[in-house]
N, C-alpha and C positions, 0 to 999 in steps of 0.2 A: 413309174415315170410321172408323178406329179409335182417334184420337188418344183422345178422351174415356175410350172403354171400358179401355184400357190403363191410364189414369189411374186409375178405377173399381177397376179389380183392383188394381194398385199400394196403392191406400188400403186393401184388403180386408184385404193380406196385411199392411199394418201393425194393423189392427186386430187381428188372429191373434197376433202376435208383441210387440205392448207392449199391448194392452189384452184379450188373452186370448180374443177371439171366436174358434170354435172352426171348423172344416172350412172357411169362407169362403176362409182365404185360400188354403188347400192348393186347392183346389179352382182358386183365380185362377191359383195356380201351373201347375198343368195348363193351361188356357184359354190361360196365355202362349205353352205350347210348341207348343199347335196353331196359333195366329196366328201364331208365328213358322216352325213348318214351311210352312203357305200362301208366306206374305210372302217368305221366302227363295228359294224354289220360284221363285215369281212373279218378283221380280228377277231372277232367274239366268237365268229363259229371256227374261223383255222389258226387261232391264236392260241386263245383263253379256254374257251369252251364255258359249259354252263354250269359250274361250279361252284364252292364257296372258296377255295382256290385260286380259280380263273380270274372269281370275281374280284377281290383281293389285289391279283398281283394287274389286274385292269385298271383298279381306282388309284394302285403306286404309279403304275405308270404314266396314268393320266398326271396327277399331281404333278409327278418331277418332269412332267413334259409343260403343263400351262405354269406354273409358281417361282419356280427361281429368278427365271428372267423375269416377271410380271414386278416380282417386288424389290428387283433391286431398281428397276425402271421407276417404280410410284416412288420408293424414296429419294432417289436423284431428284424427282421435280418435287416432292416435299421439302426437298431442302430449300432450290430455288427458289420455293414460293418466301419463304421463309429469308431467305439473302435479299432476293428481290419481290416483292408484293404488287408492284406498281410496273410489269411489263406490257406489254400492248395485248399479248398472249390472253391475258388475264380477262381479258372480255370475255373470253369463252364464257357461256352464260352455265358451263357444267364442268368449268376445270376454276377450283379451286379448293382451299386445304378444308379436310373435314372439320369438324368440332365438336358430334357429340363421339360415343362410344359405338352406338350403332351404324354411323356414318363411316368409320373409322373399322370396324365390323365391314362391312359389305364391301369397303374399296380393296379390302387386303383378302378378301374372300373372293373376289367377283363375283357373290349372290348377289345382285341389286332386284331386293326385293317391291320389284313393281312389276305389273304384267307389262305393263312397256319398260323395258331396262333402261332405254336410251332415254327417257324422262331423268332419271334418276339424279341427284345432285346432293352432294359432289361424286366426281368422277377424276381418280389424280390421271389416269389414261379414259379419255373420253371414249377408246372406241371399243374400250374392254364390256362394252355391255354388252357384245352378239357374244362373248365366254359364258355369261349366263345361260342366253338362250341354248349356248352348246352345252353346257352342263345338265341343263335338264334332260336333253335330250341321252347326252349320256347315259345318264342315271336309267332312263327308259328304254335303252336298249341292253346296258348291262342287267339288267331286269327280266330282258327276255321281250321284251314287244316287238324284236322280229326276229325272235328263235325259230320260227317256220314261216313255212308260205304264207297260208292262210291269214295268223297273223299278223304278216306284215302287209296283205292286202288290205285285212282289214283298217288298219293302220290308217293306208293312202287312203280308204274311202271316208274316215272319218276326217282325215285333214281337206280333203274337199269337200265336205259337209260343212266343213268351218267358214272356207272362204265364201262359200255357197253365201250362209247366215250374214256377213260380211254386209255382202251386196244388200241381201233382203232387210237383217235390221239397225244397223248400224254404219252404214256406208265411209267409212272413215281409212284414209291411205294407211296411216300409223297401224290400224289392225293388219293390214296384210305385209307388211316390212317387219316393222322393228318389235311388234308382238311377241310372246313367245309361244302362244300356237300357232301364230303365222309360219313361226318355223319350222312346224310338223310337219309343211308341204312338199318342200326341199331334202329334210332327213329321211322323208317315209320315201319318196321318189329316186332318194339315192341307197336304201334299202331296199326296194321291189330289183332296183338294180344289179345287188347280190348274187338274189335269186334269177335273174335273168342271164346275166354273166355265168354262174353255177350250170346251165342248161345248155345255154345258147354262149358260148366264147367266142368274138372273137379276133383277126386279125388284121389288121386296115394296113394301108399306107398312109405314110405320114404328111405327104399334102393332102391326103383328106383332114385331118385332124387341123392341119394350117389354113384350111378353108372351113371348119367347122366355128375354129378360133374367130375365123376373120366375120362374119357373121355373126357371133355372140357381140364381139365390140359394135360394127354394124346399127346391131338392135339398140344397144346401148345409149350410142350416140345421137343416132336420129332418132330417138321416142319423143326425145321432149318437147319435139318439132309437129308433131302428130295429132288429132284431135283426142280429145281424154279417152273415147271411147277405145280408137287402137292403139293410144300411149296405156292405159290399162293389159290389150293381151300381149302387148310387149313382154309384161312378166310373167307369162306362161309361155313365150317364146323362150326366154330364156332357161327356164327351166328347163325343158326340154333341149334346150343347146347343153346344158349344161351336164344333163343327163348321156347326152349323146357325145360330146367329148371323154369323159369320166369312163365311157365304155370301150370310147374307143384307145386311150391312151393306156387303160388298164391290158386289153391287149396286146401291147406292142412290147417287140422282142431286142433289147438291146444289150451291149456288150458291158461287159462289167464296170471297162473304165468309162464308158458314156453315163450308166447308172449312177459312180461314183459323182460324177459332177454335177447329175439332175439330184441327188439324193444332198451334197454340198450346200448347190443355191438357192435347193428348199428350204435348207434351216435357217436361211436370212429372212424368211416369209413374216414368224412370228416376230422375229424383234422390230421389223423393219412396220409391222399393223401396231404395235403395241406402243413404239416409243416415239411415233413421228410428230406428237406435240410437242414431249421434250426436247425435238430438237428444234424444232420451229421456236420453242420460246430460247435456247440455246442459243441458234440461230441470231434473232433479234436482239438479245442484246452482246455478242460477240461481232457481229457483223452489222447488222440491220440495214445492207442494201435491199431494195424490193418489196420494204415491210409494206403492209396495209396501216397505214395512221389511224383506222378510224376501225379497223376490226382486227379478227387476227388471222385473216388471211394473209397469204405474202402473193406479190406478183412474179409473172417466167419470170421475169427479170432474175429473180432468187435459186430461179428451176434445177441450174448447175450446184452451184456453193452449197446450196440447201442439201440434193440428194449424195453430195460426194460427204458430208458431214455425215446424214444420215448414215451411208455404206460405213463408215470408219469404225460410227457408234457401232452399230450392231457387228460387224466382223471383233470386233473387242467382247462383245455377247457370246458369240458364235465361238469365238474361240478359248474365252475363259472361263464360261459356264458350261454352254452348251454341249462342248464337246466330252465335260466331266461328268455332265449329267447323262448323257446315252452312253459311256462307260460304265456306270453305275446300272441302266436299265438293261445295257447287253449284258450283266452279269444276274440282273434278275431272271431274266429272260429262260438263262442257262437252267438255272435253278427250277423254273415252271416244266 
């Protein structure tokens, strides 16, 4: 039952990045990486297992799950840039077209080899850098860095050894966000989670989860208002909202055609985080009510037109790609 929620964050973090709402999305960002430390976790040991098999039919699946839709989305706006060079879009100070080979390497990869990814330039989808921080982390759990308990405590205590050093010698926001050991804190925290799910299951009602939700946004919303000291444990509020949602919606017992529709509106999650610049620059010059003149934000004003374009693109994802690519993985699947 996380299709919806995924989506939910998905929309947050476009809200953050073309329409200027402030800590939501960063905040979704994190949430992602904790549901994806669980989720990886969880597959690996009731999926895949620890094989050279498992591992195998893990890194196809990852692939045909993050690449199809990734690159047909950078060459739409490749082209654009290319049709049109001169839209308002193009301020982005990290969306435009690569030029060496390496550049051109890393956008079609999403390695953006820098420990801050979100540095990285160019970027033909700007928000494809947290794919890196998730690839890594990949890599480290299909690896085994929380094939057992132990393990994966030790994990967590090393990624708060991190933020620890953080504070003590390098005090800098950028290390604890968009870092990629920043995001060992979130993976390793939705990995202890595994294991805690594993022992301890269990079963909530669903206005609790609707009140866990409503308090993460909450946190989200009012930090920025906060003095730095408690705008800082905001993001360890979160974390722990985020942990504590993830546990409790894994939990929860629904019928197949509810499933079916939370399993649906998740698959809009990825295209709807990956292509929302292309349609903002879409947007702009198709339309251009509510553009930002002077950056490339757009104003509410845009809020409608804007997300009913977005829904279209991606349901044309969703249902051209998407749905022939998890045909493809439900018949690998068989095979494992």
């Amino acid at each position: 039952m996380f299709g919806i929620l995924r989506t939910i964050l998905a929309i947050n973090v476009v809200l953050l990045h073309i329409f200027n709402v402030p800590a939501l999305g960063n905040y979704s960002v994190s949430f992602f990486f904790v549901l994806s430390g669980f989720l990886m976790t969880y597959i690996m040991h009731e999926t895949y297992t620890y094989n050279l098999k498992g591992f195998k039919f893990f890194w196809i699946n990852r692939i045909l799950r993050l690449y199809p839709i990734y690159l047909i989305i950078i060459f739409i706006t490749a082209i654009f840039f290319l049709l049109f060079p001169n839209t308002i879009l193009t301020t982005h100070p990290h969306l435009f077209l690569p030029k060496t080979i390496s550049e051109w390497g890393a956008n079609v990869t999403m390695v953006y080899p820098k420990i801050l990814p979100h540095k990285f330039a160019p970027r033909l989808s700007p928000a494809s850098w947290a794919i890196t921080n998730e690839l890594f982390f990949y890599v480290l759990i299909s690896l085994g860095i929380s094939k057992t308990r132990l393990r994966t405590i030790l994990w967590l205590l090393i990624s708060i050894a991190y933020f620890v050093g953080t504070y003590l010698y390098y005090d800098i926001a950028s290390y604890r966000y968009g870092a990629i050991p920043s995001s060992s804190l979130p993976f390793a925290l939705g990995a202890c989670l595994y294991w805690l799910n594993k022992s301890y299951p269990i079963k909530v009602k669903p206005i609790m989860i609707f009140v866990v939700f409503i308090l993460f946004n909450l946190n989200a919303i009012f930090c920025k208002d906060l003095p730095s000291v408690l705008k800082e444990g905001t993001i360890y509020v979160n974390y722990i909202l985020a942990v504590i949602m993830t546990y409790a919606l894994f939990g929860v017992k629904v019928s197949g055609k509810v499933k079916a529709i939370d399993t649906y509106i998740g698959n809009y999650s990825y295209p709807i985080y990956l292509s929302h610049y292309l349609i903002a620059i879409v947007y702009t010059l198709c339309i251009g009510y509510g553009v930002n003149k002077t950056g490339f934000k757009l104003s509410f004003e845009a809020l409608i037109p804007y997300f009913i374009i977005l829904g279209l693109f991606s349901m044309l994802l969703v249902h051209l790609i998407d749905k022939n690519v998890t045909e493809l993985k439900n018949k690998l699947k068989k095979k494992l």
